[in-house]
Structure formats: structure tokens, C-alpha cells
N, CA, C and O atoms as a Maestro MAE file, in Angstrom:
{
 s_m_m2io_version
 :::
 2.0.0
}

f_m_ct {
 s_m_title
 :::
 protein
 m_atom[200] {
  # First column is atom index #
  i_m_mmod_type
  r_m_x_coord
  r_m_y_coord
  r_m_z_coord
  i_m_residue_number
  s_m_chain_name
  s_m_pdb_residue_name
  s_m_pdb_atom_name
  i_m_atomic_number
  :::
  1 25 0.840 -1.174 0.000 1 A "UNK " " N  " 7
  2 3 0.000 0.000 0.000 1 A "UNK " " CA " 6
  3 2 0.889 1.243 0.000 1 A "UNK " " C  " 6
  4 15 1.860 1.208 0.756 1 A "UNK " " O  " 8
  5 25 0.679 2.431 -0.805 2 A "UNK " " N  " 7
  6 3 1.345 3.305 -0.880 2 A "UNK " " CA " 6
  7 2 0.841 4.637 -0.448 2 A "UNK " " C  " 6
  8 15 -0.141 5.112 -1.017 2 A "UNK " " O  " 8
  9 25 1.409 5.244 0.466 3 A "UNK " " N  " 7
  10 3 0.676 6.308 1.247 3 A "UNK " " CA " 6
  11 2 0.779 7.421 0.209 3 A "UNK " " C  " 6
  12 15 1.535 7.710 -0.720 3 A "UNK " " O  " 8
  13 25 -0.709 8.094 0.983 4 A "UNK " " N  " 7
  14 3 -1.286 8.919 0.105 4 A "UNK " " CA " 6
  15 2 -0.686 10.209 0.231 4 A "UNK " " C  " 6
  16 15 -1.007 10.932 -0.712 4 A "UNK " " O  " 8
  17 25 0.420 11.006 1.442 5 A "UNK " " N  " 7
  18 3 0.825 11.820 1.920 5 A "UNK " " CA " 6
  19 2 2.352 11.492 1.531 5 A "UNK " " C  " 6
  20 15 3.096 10.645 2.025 5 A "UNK " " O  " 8
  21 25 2.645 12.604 0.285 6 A "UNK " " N  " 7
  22 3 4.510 12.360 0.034 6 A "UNK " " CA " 6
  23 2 5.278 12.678 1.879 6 A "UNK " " C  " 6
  24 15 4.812 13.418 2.745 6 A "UNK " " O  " 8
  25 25 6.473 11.857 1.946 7 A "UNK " " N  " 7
  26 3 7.000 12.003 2.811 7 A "UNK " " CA " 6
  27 2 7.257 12.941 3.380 7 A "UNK " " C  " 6
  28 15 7.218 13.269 4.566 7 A "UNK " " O  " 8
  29 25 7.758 13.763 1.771 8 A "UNK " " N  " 7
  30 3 8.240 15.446 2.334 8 A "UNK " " CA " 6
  31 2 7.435 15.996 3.111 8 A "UNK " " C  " 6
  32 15 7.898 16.473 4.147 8 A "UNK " " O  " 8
  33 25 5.620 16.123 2.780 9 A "UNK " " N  " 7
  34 3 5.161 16.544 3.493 9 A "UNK " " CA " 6
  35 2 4.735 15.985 5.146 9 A "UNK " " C  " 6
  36 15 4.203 16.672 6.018 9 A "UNK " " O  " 8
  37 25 5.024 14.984 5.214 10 A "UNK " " N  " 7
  38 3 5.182 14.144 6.508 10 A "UNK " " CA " 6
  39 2 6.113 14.830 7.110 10 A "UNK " " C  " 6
  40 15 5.921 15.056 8.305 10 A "UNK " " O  " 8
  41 25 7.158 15.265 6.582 11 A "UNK " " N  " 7
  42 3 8.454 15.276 7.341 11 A "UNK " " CA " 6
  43 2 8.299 16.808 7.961 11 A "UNK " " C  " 6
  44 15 8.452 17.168 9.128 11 A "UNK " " O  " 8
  45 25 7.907 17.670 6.668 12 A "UNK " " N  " 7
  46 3 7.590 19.430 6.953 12 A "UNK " " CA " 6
  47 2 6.878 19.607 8.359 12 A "UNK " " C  " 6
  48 15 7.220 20.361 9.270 12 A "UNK " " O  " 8
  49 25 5.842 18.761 8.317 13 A "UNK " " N  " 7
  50 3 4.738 18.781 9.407 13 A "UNK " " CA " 6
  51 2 5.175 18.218 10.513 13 A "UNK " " C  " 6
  52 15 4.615 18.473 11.579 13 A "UNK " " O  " 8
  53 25 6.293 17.324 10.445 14 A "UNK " " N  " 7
  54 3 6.670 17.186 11.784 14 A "UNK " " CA " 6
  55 2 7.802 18.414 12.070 14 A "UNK " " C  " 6
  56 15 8.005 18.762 13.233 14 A "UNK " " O  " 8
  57 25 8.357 18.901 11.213 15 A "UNK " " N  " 7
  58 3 9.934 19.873 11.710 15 A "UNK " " CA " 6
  59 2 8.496 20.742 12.154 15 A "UNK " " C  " 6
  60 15 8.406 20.741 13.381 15 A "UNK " " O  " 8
  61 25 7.401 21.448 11.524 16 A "UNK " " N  " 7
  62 3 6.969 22.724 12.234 16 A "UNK " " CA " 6
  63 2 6.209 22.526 13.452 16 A "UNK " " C  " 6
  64 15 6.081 23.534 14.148 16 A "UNK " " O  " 8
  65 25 5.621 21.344 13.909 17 A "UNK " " N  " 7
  66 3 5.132 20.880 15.225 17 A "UNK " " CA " 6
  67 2 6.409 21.019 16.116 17 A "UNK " " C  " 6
  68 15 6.385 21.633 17.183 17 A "UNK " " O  " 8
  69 25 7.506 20.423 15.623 18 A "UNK " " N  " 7
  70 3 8.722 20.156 16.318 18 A "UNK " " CA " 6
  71 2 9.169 21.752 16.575 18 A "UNK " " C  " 6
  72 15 10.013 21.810 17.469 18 A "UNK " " O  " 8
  73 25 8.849 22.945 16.068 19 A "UNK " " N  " 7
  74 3 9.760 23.925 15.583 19 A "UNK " " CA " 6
  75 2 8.849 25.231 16.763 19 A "UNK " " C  " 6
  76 15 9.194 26.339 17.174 19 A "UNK " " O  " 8
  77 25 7.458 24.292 16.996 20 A "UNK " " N  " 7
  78 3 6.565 25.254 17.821 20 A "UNK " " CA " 6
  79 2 5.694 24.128 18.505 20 A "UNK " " C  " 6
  80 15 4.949 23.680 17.633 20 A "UNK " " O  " 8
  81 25 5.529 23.629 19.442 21 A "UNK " " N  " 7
  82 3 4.444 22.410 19.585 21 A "UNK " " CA " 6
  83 2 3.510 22.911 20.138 21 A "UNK " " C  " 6
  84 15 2.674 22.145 20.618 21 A "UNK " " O  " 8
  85 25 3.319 24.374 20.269 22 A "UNK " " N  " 7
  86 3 1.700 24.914 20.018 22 A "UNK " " CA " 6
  87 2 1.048 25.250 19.663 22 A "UNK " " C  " 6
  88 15 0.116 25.964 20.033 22 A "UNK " " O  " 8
  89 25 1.672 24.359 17.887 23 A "UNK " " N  " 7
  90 3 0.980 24.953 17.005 23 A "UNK " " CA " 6
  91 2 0.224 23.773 16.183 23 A "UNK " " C  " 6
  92 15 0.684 22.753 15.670 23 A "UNK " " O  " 8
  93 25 -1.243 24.332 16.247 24 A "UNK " " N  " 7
  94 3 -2.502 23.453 15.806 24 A "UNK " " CA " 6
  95 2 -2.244 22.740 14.824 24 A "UNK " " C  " 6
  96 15 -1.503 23.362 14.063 24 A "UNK " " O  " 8
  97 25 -2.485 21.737 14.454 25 A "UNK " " N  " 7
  98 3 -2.809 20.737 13.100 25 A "UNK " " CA " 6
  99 2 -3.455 21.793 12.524 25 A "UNK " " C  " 6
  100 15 -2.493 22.385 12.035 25 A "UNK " " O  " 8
  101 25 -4.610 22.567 12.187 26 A "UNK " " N  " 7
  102 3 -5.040 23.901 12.090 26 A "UNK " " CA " 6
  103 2 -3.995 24.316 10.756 26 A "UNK " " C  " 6
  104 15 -4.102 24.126 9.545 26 A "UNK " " O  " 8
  105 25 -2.881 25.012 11.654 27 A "UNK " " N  " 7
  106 3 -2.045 25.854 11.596 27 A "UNK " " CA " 6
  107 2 -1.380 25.539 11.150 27 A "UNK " " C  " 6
  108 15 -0.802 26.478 10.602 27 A "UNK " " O  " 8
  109 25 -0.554 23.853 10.768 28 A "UNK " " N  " 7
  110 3 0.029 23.659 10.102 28 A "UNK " " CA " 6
  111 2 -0.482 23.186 8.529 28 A "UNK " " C  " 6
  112 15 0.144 23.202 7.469 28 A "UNK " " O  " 8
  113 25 -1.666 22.826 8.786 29 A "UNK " " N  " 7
  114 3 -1.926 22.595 7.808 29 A "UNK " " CA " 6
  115 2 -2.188 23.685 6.643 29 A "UNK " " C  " 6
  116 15 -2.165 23.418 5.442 29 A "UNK " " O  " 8
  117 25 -2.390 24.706 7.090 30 A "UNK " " N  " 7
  118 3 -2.247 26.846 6.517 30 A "UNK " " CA " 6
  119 2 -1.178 26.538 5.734 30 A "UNK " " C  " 6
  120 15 -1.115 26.497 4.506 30 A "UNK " " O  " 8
  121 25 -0.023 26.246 6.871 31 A "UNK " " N  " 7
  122 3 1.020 26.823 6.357 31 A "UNK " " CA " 6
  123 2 1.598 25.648 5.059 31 A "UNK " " C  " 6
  124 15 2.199 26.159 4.115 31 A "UNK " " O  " 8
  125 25 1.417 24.274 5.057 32 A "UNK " " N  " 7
  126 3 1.599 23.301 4.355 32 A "UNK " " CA " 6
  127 2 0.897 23.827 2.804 32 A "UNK " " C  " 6
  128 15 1.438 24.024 1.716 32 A "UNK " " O  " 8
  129 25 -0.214 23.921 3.148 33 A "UNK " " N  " 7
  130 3 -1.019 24.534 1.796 33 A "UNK " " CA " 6
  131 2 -0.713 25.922 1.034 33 A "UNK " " C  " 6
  132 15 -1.317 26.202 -0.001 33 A "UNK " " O  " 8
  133 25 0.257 26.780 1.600 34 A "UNK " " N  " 7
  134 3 0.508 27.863 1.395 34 A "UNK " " CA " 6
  135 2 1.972 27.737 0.832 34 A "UNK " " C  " 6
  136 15 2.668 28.677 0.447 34 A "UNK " " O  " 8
  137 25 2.235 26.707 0.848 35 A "UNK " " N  " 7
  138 3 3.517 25.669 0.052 35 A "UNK " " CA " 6
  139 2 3.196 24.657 -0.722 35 A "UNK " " C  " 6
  140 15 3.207 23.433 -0.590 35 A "UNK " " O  " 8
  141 25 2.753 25.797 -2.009 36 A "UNK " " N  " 7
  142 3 2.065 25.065 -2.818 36 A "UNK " " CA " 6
  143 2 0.937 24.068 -3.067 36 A "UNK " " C  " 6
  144 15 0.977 23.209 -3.948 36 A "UNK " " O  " 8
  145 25 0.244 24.197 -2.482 37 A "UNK " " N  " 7
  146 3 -0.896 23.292 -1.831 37 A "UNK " " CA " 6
  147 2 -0.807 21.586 -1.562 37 A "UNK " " C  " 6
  148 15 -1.574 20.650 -1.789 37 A "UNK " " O  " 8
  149 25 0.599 21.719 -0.937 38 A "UNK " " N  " 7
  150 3 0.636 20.456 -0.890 38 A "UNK " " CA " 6
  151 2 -0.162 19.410 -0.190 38 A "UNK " " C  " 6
  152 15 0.058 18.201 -0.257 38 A "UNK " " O  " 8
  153 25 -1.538 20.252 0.792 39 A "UNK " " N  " 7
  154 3 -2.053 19.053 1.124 39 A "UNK " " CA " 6
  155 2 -3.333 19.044 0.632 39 A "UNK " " C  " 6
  156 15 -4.145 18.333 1.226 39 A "UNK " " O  " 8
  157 25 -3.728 19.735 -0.413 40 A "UNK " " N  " 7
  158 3 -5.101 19.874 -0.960 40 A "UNK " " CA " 6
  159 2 -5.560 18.635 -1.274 40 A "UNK " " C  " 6
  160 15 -6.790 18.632 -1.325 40 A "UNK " " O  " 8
  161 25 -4.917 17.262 -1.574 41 A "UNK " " N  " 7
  162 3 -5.489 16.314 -1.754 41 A "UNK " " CA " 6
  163 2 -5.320 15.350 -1.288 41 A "UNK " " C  " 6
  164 15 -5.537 14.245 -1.786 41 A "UNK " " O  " 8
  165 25 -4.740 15.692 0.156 42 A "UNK " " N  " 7
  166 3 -3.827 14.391 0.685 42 A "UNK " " CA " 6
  167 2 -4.788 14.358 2.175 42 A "UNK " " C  " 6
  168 15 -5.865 14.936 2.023 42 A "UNK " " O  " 8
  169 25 -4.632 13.948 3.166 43 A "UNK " " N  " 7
  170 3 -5.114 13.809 4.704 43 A "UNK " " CA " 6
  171 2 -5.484 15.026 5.478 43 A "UNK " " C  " 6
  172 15 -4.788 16.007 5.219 43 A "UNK " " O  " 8
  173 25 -6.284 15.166 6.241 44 A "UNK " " N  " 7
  174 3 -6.037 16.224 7.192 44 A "UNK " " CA " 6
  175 2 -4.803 16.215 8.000 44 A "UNK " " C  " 6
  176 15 -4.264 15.169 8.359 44 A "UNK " " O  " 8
  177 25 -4.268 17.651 8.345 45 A "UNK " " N  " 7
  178 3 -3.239 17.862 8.739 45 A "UNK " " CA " 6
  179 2 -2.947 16.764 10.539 45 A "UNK " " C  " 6
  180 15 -1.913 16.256 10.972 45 A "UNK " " O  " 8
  181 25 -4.403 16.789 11.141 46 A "UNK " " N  " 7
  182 3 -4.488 16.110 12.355 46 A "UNK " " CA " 6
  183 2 -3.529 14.649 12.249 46 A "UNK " " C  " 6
  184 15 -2.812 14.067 13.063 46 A "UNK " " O  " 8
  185 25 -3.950 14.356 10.659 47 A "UNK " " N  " 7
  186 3 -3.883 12.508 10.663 47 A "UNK " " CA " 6
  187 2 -2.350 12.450 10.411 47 A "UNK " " C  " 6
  188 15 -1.736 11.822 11.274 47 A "UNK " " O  " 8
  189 25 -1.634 12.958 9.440 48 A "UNK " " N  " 7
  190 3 -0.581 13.058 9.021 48 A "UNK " " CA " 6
  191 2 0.765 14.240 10.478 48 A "UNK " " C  " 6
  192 15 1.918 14.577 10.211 48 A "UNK " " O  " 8
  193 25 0.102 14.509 11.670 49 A "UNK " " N  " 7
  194 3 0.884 14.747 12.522 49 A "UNK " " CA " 6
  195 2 0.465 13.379 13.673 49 A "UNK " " C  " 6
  196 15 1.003 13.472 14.777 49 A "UNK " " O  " 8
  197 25 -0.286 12.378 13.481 50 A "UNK " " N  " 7
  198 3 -0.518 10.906 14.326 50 A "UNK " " CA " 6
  199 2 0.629 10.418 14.417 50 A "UNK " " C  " 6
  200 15 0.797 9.338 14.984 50 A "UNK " " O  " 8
  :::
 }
 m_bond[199] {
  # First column is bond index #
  i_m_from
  i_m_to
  i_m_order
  :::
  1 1 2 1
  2 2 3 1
  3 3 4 2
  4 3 5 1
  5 5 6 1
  6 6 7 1
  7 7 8 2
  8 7 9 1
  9 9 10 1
  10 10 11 1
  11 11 12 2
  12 11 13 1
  13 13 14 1
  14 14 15 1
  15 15 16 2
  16 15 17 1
  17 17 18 1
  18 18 19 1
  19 19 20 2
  20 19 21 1
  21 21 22 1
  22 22 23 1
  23 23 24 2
  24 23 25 1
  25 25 26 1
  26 26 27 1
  27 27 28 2
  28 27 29 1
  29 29 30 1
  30 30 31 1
  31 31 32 2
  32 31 33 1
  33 33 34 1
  34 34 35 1
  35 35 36 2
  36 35 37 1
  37 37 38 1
  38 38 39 1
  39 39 40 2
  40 39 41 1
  41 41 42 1
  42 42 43 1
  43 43 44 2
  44 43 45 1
  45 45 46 1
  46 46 47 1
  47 47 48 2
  48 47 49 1
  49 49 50 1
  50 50 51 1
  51 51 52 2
  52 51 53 1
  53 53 54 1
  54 54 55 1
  55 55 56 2
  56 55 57 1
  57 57 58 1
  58 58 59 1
  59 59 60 2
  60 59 61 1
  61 61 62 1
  62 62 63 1
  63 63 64 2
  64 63 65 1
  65 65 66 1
  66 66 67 1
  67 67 68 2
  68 67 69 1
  69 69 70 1
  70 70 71 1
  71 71 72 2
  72 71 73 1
  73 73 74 1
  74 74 75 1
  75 75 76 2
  76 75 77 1
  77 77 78 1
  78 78 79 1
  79 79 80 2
  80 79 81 1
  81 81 82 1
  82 82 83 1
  83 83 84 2
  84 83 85 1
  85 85 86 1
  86 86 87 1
  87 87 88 2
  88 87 89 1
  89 89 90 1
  90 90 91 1
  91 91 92 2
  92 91 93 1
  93 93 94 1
  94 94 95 1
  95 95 96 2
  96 95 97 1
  97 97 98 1
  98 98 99 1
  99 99 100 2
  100 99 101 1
  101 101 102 1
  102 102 103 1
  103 103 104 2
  104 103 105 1
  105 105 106 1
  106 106 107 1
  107 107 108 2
  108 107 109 1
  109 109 110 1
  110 110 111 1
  111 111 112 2
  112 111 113 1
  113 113 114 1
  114 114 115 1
  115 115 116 2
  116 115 117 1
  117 117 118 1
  118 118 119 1
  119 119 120 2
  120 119 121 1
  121 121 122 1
  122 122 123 1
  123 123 124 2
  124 123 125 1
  125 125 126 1
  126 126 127 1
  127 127 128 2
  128 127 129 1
  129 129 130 1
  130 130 131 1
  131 131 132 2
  132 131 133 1
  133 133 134 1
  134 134 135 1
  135 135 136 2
  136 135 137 1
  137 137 138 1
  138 138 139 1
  139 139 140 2
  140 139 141 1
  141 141 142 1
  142 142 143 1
  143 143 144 2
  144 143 145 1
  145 145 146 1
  146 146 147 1
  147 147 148 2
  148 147 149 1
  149 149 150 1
  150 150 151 1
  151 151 152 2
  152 151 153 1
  153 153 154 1
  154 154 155 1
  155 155 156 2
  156 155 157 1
  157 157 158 1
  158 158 159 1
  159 159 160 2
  160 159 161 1
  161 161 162 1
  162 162 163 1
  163 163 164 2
  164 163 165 1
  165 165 166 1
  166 166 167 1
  167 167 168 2
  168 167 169 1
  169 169 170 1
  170 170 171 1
  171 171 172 2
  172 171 173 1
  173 173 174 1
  174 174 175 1
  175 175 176 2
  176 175 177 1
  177 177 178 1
  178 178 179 1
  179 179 180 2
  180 179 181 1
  181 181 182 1
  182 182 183 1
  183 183 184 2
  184 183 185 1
  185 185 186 1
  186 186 187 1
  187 187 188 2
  188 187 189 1
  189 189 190 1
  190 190 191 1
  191 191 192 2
  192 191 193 1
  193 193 194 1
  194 194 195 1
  195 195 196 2
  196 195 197 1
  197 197 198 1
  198 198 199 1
  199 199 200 2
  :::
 }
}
């Protein structure tokens, strides 16, 4: 099975949790999409910081 979320963006979402950890799934997910919309078709930001 091949996940639906490229790594990179796995990885982004953990450095900016890691970079502030009071910052919302919300909030990262803003900022993920505002980088090129990388999660417009992929998971909510909640599932992909699990």
C-alpha cells in the first residue's frame, strides 16, 4: 500500500510541530497549503501529525 501523503510533506509537518508544539494541526496545515498546496489532496493535517 502506498501512502497517500509524500513524505516530504510528513516530514515538513513534523519539523513545524517540532519547531513550535503549540501549534494546531489547524495551523500547520495553513502553512503546508501555502507551500504550494501540498495538502489539498492528501489527509487532514491532524492525521498526518498521528
Amino acid at each position: 500500500m502506498t501512502p497517500r501523503t509524500p513524505v516530504e510533506v510528513l516530514d515538513l509537518a513534523a519539523a513545524l510541530k517540532k519547531e513550535n508544539p503549540a501549534r494546531t494541526a489547524a495551523q500547520i496545515q495553513r502553512i503546508l497549503a501555502d507551500h504550494a498546496g501540498l495538502v489539498a489532496d492528501g489527509p487532514d493535517a491532524a492525521a498526518a501529525l498521528r
